[in-house]
ZAKE-925522 format. One line per field, with one value per atom (N, C-alpha, C, CB): x, y, z negated; residue number from 0. Coordinates in steps of 0.1 Angstrom, whole numbers, plus 5000, padded with zeros to 4 digits. Glycine has a CB too. Example, Ala and Ser with C-alpha at 12.3 -4.5 7.8 and 13.67 -1.06 7.14 Angstrom:
2
X	c(5132/5123/5132/5113/5128/5137/5129/5141)
Y	c(4943/4955/4967/4955/4978/4989/5000/4994)
Z	c(4922/4922/4922/4910/4929/4929/4921/4943)
resi	c(0/0/0/0/1/1/1/1)
END
This chain:
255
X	c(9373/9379/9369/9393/9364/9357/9363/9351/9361/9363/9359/9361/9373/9370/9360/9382/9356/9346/9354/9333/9345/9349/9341/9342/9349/9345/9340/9355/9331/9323/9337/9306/9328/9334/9330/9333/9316/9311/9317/9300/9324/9328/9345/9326/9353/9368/9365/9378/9351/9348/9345/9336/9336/9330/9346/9312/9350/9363/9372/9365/9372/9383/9374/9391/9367/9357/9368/9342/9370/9375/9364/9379/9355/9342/9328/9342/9319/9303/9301/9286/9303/9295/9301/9305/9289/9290/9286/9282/9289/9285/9277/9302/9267/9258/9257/9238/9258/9252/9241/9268/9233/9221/9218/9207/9211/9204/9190/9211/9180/9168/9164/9158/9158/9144/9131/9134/9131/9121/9107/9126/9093/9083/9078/9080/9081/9080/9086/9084/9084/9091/9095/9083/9089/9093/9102/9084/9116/9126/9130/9135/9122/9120/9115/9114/9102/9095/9099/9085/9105/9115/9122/9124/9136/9141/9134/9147/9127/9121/9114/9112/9108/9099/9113/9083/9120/9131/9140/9143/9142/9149/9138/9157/9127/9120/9118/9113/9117/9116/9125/9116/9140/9150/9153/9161/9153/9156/9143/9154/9133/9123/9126/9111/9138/9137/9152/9133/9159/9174/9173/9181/9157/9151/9162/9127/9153/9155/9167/9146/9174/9188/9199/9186/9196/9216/9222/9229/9223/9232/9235/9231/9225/9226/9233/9214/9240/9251/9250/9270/9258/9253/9253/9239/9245/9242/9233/9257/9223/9213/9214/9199/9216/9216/9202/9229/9199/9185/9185/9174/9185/9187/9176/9195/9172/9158/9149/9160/9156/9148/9157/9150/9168/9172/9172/9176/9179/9190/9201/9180/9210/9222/9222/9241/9221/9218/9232/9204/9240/9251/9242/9267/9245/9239/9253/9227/9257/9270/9259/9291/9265/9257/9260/9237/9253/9257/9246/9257/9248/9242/9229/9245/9224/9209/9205/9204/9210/9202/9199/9215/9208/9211/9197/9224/9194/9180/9167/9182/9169/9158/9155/9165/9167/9160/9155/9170/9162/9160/9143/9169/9137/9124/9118/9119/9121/9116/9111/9131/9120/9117/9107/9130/9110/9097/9087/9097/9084/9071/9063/9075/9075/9068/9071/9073/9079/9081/9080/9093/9068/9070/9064/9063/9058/9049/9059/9044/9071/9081/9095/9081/9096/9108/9105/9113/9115/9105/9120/9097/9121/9134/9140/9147/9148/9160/9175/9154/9190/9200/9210/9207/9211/9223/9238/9220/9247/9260/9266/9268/9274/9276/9284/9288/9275/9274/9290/9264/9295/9313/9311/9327/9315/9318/9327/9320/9325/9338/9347/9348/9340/9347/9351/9337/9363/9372/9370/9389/9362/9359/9345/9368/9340/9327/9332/9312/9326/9328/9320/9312/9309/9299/9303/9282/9295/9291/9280/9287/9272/9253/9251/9245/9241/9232/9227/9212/9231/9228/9218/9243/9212/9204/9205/9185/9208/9210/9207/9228/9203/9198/9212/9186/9212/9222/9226/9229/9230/9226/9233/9226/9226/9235/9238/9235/9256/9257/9252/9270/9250/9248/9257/9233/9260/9270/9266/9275/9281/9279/9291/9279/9284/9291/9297/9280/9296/9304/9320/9297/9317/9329/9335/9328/9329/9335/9348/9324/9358/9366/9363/9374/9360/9359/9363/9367/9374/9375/9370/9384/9361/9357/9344/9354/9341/9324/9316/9322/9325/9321/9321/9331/9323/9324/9315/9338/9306/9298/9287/9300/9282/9273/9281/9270/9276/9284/9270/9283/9276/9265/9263/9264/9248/9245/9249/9230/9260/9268/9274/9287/9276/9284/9294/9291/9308/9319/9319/9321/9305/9308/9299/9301/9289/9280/9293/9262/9302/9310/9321/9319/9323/9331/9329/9330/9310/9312/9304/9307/9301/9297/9309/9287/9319/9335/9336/9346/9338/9343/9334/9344/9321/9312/9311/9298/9315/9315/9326/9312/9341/9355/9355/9372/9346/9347/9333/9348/9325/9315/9323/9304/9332/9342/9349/9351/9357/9364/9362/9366/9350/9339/9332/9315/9331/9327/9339/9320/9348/9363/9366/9374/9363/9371/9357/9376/9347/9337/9341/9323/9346/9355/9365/9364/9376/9387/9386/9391/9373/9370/9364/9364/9359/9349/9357/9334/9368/9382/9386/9395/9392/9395/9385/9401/9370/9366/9347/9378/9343/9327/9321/9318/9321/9311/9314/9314/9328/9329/9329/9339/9324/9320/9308/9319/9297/9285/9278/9286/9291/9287/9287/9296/9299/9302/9289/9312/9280/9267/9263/9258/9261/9248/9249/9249/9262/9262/9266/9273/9260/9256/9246/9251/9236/9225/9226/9211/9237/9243/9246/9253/9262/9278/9277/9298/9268/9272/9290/9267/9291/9305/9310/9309/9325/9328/9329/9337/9330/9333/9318/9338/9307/9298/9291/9295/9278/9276/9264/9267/9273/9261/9251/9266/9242/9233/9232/9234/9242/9241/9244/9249/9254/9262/9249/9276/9239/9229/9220/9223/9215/9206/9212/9201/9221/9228/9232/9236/9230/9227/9211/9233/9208/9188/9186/9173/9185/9181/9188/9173/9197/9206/9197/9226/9204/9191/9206/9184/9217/9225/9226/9234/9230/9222/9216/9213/9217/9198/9194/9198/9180/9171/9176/9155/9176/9172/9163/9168/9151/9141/9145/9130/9154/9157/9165/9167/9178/9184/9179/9191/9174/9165/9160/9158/9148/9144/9148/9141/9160/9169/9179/9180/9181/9185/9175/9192/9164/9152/9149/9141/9146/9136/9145/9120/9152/9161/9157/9176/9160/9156/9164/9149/9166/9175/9173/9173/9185/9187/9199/9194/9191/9202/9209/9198/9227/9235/9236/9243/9233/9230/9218/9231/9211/9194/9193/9174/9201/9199/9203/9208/9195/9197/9183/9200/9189/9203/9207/9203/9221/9226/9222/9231/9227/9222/9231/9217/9223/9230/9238/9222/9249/9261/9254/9282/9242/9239/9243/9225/9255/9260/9273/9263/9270/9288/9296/9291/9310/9321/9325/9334/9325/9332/9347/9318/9357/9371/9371/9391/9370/9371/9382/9368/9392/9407/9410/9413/9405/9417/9410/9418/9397/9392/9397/9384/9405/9409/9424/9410/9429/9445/9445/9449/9432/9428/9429/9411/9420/9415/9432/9410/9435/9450/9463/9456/9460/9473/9468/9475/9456/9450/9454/9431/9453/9460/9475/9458/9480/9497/9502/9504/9491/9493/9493/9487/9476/9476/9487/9461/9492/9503/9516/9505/9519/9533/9529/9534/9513/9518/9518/9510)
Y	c(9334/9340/9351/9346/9354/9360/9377/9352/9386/9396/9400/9401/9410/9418/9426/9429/9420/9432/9445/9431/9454/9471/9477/9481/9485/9491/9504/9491/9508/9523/9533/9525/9543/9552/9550/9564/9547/9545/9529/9546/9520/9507/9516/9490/9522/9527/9534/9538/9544/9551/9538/9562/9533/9525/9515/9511/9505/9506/9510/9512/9525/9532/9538/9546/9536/9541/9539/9532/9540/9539/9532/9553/9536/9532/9535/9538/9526/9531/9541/9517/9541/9543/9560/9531/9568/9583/9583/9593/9598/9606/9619/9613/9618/9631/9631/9628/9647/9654/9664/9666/9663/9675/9677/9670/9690/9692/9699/9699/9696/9702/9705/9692/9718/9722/9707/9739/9713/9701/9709/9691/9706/9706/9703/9700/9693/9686/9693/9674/9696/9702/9690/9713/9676/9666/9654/9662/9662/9651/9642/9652/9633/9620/9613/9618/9618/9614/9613/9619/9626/9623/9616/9635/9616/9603/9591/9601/9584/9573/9571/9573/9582/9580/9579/9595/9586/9583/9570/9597/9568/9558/9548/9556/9544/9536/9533/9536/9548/9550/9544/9563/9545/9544/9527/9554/9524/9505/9497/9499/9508/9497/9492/9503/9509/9509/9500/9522/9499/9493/9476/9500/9471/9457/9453/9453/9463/9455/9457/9455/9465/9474/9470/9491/9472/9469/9479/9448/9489/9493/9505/9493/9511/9523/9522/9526/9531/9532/9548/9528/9553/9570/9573/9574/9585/9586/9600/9589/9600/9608/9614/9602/9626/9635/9643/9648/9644/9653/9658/9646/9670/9682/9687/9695/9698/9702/9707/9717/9709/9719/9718/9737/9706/9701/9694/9701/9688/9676/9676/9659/9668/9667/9653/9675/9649/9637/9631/9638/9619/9618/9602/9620/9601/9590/9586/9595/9570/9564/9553/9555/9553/9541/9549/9539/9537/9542/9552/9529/9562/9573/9568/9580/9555/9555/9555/9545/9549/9541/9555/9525/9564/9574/9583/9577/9585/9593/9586/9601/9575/9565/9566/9548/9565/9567/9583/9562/9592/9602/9603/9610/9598/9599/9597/9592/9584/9573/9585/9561/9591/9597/9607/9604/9615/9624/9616/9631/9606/9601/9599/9584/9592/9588/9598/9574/9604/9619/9631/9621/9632/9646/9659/9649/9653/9656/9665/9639/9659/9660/9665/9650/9664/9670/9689/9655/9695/9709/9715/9726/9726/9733/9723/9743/9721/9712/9717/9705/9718/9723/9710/9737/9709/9698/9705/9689/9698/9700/9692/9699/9695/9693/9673/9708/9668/9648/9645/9639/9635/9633/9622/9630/9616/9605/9598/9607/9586/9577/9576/9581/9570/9577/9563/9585/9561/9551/9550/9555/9535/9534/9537/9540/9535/9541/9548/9527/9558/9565/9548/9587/9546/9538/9524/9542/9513/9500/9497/9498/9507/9505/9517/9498/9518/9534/9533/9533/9546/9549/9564/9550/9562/9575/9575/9573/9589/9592/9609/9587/9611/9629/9631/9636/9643/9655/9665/9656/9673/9687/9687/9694/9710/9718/9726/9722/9731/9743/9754/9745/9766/9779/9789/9784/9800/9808/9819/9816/9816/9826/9839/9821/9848/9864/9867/9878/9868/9872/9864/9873/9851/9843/9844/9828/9854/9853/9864/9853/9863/9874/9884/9870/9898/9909/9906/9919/9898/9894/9885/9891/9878/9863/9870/9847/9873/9878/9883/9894/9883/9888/9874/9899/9865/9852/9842/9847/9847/9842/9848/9842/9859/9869/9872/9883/9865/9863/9875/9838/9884/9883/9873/9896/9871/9862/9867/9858/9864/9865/9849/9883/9850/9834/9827/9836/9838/9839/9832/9854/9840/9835/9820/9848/9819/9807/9794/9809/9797/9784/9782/9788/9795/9792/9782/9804/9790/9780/9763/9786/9768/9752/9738/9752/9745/9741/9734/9756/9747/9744/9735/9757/9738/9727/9715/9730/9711/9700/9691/9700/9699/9690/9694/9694/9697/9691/9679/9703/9680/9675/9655/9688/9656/9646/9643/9650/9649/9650/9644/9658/9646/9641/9625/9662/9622/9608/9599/9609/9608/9601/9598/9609/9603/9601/9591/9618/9591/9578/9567/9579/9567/9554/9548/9559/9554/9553/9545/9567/9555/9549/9532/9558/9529/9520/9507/9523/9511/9503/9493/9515/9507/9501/9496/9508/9498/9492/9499/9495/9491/9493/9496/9476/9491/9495/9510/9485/9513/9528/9536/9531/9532/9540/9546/9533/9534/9534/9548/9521/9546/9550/9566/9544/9571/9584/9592/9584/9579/9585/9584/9581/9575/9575/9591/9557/9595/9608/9616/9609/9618/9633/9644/9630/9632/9641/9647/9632/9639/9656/9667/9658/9657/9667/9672/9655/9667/9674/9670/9689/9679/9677/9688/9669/9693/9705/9707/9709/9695/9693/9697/9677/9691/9698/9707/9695/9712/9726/9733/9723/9744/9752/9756/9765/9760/9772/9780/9779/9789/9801/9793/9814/9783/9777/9773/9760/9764/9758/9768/9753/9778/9787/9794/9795/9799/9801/9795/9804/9786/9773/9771/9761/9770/9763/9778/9758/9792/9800/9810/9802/9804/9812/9807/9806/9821/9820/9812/9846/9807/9797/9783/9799/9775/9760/9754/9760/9745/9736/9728/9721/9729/9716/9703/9716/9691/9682/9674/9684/9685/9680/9682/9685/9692/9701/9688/9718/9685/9677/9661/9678/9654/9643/9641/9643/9650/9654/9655/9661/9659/9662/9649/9676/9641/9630/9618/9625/9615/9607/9609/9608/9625/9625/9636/9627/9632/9646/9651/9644/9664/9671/9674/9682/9673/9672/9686/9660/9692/9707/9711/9711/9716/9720/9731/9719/9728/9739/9750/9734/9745/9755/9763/9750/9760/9771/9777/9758/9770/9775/9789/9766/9796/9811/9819/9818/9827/9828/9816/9833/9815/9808/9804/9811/9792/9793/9796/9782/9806/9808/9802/9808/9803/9791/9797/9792/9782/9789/9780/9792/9768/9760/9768/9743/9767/9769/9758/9766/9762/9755/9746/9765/9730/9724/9718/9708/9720/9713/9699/9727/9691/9674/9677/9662/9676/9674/9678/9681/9693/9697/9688/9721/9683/9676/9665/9675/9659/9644/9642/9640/9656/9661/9659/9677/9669/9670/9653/9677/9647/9631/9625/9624/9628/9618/9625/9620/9639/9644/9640/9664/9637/9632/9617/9633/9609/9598/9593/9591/9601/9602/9603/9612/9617/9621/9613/9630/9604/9592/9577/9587/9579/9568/9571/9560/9581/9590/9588/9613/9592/9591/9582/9597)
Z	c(9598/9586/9581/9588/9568/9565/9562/9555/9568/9565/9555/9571/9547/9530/9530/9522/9514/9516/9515/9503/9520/9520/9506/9536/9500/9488/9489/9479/9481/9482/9477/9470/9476/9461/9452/9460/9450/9442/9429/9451/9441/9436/9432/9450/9435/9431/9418/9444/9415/9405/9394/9408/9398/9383/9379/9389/9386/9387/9379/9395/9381/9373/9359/9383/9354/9345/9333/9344/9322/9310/9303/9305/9299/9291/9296/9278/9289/9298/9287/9299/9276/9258/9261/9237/9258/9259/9246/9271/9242/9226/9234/9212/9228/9225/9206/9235/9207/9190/9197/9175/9190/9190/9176/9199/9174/9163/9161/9156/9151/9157/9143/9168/9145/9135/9133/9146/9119/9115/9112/9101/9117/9117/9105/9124/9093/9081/9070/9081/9060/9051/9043/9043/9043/9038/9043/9036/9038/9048/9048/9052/9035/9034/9044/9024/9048/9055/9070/9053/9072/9090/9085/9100/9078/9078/9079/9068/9073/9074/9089/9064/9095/9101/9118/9098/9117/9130/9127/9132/9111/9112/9117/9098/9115/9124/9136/9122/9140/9156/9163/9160/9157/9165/9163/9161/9154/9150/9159/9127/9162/9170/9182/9174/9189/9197/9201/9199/9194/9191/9190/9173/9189/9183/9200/9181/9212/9220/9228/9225/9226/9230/9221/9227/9210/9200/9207/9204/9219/9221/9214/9232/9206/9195/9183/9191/9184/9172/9166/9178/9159/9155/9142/9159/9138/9123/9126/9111/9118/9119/9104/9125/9101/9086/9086/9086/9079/9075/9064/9075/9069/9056/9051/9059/9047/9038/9051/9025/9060/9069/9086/9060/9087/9096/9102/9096/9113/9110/9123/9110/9120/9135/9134/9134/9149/9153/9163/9161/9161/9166/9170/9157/9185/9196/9198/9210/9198/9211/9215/9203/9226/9239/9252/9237/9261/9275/9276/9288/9288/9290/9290/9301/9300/9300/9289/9306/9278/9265/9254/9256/9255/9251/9254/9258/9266/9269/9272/9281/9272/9269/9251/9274/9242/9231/9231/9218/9231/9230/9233/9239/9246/9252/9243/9261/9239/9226/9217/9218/9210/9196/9199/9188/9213/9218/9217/9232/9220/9224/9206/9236/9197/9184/9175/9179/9174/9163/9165/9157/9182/9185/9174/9199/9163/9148/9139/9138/9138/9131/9135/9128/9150/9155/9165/9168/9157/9164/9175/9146/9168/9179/9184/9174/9192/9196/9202/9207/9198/9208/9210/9203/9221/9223/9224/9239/9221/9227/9238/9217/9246/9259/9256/9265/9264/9264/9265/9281/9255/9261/9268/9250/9281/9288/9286/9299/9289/9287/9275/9297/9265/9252/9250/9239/9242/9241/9225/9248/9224/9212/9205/9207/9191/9187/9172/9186/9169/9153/9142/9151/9148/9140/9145/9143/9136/9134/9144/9119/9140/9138/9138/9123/9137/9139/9120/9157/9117/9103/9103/9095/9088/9089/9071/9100/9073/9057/9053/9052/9038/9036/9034/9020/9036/9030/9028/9031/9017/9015/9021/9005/9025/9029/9026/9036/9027/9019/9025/9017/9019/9025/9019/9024/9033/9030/9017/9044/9006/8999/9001/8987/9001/9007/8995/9014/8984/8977/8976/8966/8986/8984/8995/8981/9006/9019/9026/9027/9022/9029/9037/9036/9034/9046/9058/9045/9061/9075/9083/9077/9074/9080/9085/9068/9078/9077/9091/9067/9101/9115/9120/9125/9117/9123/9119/9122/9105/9099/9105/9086/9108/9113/9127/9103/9135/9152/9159/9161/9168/9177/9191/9182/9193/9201/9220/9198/9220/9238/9236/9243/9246/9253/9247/9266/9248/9240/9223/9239/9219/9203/9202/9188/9213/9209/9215/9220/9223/9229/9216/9247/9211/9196/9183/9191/9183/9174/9176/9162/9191/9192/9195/9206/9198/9197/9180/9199/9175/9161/9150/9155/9155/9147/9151/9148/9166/9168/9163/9179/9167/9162/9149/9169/9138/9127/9126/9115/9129/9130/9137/9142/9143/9151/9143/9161/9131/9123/9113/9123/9110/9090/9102/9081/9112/9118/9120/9132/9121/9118/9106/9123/9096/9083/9080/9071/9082/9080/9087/9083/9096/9107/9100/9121/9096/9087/9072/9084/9066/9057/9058/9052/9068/9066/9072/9075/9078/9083/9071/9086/9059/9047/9040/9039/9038/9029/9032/9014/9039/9047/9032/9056/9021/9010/9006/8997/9005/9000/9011/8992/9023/9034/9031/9047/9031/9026/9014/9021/9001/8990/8994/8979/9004/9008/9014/9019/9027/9032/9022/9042/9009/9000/8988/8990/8989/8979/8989/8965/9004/9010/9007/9020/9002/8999/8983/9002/8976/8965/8967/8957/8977/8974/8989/8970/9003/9011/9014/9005/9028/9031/9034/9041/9032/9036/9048/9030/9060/9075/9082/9079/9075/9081/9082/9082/9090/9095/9079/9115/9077/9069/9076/9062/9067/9071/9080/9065/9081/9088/9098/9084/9099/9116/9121/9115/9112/9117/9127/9105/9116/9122/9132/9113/9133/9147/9159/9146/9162/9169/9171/9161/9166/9167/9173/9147/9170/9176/9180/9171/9190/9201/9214/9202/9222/9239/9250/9249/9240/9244/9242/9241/9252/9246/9254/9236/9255/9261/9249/9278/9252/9244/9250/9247/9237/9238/9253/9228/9251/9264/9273/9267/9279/9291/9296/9288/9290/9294/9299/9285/9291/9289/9298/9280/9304/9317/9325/9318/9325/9339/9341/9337/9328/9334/9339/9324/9331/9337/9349/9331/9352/9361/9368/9357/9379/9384/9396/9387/9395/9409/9415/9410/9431/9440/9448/9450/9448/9448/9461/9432/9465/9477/9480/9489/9473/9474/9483/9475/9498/9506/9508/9515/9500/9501/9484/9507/9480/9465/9460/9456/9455/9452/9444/9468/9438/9429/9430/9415/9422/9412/9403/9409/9398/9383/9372/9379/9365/9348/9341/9339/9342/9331/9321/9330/9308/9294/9286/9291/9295/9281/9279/9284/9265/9260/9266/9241/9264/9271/9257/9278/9261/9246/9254/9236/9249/9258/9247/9258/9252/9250/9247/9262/9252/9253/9243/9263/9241/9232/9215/9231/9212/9207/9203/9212/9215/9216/9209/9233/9215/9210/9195/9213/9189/9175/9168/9175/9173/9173/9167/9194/9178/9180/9169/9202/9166/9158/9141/9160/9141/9126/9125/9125/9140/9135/9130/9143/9141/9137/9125/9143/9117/9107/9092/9110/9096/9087/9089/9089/9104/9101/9096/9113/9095/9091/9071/9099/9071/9053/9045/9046)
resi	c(0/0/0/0/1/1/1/1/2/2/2/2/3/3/3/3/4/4/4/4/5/5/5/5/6/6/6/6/7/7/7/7/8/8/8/8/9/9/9/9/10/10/10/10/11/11/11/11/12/12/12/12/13/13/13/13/14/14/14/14/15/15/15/15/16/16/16/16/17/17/17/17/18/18/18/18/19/19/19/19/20/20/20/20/21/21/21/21/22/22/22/22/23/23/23/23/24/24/24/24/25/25/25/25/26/26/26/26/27/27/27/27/28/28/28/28/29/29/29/29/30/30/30/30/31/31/31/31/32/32/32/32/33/33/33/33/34/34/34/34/35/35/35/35/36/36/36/36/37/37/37/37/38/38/38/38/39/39/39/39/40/40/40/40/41/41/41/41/42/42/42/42/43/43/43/43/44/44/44/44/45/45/45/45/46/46/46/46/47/47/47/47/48/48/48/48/49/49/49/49/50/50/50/50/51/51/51/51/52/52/52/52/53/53/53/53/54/54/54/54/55/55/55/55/56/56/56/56/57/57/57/57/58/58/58/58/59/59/59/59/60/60/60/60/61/61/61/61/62/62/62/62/63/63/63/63/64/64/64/64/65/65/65/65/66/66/66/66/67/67/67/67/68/68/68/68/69/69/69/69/70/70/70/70/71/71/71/71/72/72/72/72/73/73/73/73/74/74/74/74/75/75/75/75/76/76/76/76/77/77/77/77/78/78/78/78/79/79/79/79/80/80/80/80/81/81/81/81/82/82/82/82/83/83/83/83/84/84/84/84/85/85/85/85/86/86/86/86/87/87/87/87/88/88/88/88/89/89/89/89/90/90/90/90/91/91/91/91/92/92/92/92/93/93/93/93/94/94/94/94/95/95/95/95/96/96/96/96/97/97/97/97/98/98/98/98/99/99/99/99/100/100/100/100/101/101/101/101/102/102/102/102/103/103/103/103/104/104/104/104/105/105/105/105/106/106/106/106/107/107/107/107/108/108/108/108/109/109/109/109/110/110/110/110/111/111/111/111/112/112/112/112/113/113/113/113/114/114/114/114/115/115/115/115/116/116/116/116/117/117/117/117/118/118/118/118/119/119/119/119/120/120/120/120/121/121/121/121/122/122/122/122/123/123/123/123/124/124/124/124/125/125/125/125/126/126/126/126/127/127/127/127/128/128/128/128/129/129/129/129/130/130/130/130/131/131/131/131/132/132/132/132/133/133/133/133/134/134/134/134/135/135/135/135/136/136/136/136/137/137/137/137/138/138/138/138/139/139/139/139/140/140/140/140/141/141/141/141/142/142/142/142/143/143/143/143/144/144/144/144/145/145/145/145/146/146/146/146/147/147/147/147/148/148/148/148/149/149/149/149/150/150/150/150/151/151/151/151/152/152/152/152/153/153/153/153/154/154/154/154/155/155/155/155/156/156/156/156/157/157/157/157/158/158/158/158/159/159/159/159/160/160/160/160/161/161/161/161/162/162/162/162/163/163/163/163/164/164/164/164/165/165/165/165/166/166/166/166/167/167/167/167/168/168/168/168/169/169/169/169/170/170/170/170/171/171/171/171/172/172/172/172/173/173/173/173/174/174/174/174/175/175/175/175/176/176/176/176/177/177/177/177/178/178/178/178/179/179/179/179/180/180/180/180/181/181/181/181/182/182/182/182/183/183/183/183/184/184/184/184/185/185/185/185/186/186/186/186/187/187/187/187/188/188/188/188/189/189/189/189/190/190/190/190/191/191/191/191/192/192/192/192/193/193/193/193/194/194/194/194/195/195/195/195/196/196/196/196/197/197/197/197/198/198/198/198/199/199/199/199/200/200/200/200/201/201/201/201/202/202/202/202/203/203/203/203/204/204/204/204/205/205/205/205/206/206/206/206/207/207/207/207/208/208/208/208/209/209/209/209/210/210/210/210/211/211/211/211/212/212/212/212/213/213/213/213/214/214/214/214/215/215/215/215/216/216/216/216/217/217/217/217/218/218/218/218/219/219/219/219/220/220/220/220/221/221/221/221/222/222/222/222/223/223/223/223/224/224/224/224/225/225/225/225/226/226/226/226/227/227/227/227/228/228/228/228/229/229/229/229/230/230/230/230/231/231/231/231/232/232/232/232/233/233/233/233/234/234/234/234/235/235/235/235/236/236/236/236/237/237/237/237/238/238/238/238/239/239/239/239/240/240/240/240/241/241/241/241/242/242/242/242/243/243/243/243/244/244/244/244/245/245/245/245/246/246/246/246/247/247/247/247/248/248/248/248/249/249/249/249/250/250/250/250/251/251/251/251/252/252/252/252/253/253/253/253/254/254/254/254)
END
């Protein structure tokens, strides 16, 4: 009689997995003042790299002097492209900040991996309430950088949702929405000031930092390790994200 096989942890984890397909957003300073040309030049990079993968889905925006980059795929394929774009747009891609990677995500925002311009708004102070105005002009501690890397992201979740929705009912006037970004801009996504406060907060990791640490990892031993290390990511709560996710749908099936 052949004895069962015995299972790892490793075999009860993968197992119990929900999904392989993770979301990373990052956003980075552009090198180019011509954001025609990074668009073009990543939207290439990335379909070269997708010829042999398909597994890339997303939307890449590029603003006058930006861009925020939304990746779904499984983790590897995820920092494999990432490498990718270092290796062919390091000309054109300058600062870099990521927001903290979601696992196991149930479902995709995208089709396909899209890449489209779009304005940004920038804050106007005479339109801004005395009270807001500390929240627009944050100082840089922990507290406010996990704030608004929270809040930029679940709307940033929010405007990839209402492009999901849309493209449900009717993929062409999905389309037409990315194609009049680069007028009307959205009110879900990140101004100016959100932007620049983000790219140059001493909160955050790069793009590279991470990328790096997933490719090529260093093995660290809790017991000799010291100091500590610096908590410098903001905190993003998924959950309460997901809650968000899920009370927007209820909300579109009730109307």
């Amino acid at each position: 009689m052949e004895a069962p096989q015995r299972k790892s942890m490793l075999n009860f984890v993968e197992g119990n997995r929900v999904s392989d397909i993770c979301r990373l957003v990052y956003c980075a300073k552009m090198k180019s003042q011509f954001s025609e040309n990074v668009l073009k030049s990543l939207n290439t990079s990335t379909k070269e790299y997708n010829i042999s993968s398909d597994f890339i889905t997303g939307l890449l925006l590029v603003y006058p002097n930006c861009m925020v980059h939304l990746i779904e795929a499984p983790e590897e394929e995820i920092f494999q492209l990432c490498r990718h774009l270092f290796i062919t747009c390091s000309h054109l891609i300058g600062q870099t900040k990521c927001f903290p990677i979601q696992v196991e995500v149930v479902g995709r925002f995208f089709d396909k991996w899209y890449a489209r311009k779009a304005s940004q708004s920038q804050v106007n102070w005479a339109e801004v309430p005395e009270g807001e105005k500390g929240r627009v002009c944050l100082e840089d501690h922990f507290e406010n950088a996990s704030k608004i890397y929270e809040t930029t992201l679940i709307n940033l979740y929010k405007f990839y949702k209402e492009l999901r929705l849309l493209s449900n009912k009717n993929h062409t006037m999905m389309v037409e929405q990315l194609e009049a970004l680069n007028e009307d801009g959205h009110p879900l996504l990140p101004d100016g000031a959100t932007m620049d406060f983000i790219l140059n907060s001493s909160w955050g990791q790069s793009l590279e930092e991470i990328t790096n640490r997933f490719l090529y990892p260093v093995s660290i031993d809790p017991n000799t390790a010291w100091p500590f290390p610096k908590v410098t990511v903001p905190r993003i709560n998924f959950h309460k994200i997901d809650e968000i996710k899920d009370s927007s749908d209820k909300n579109g099936a009730n109307s």
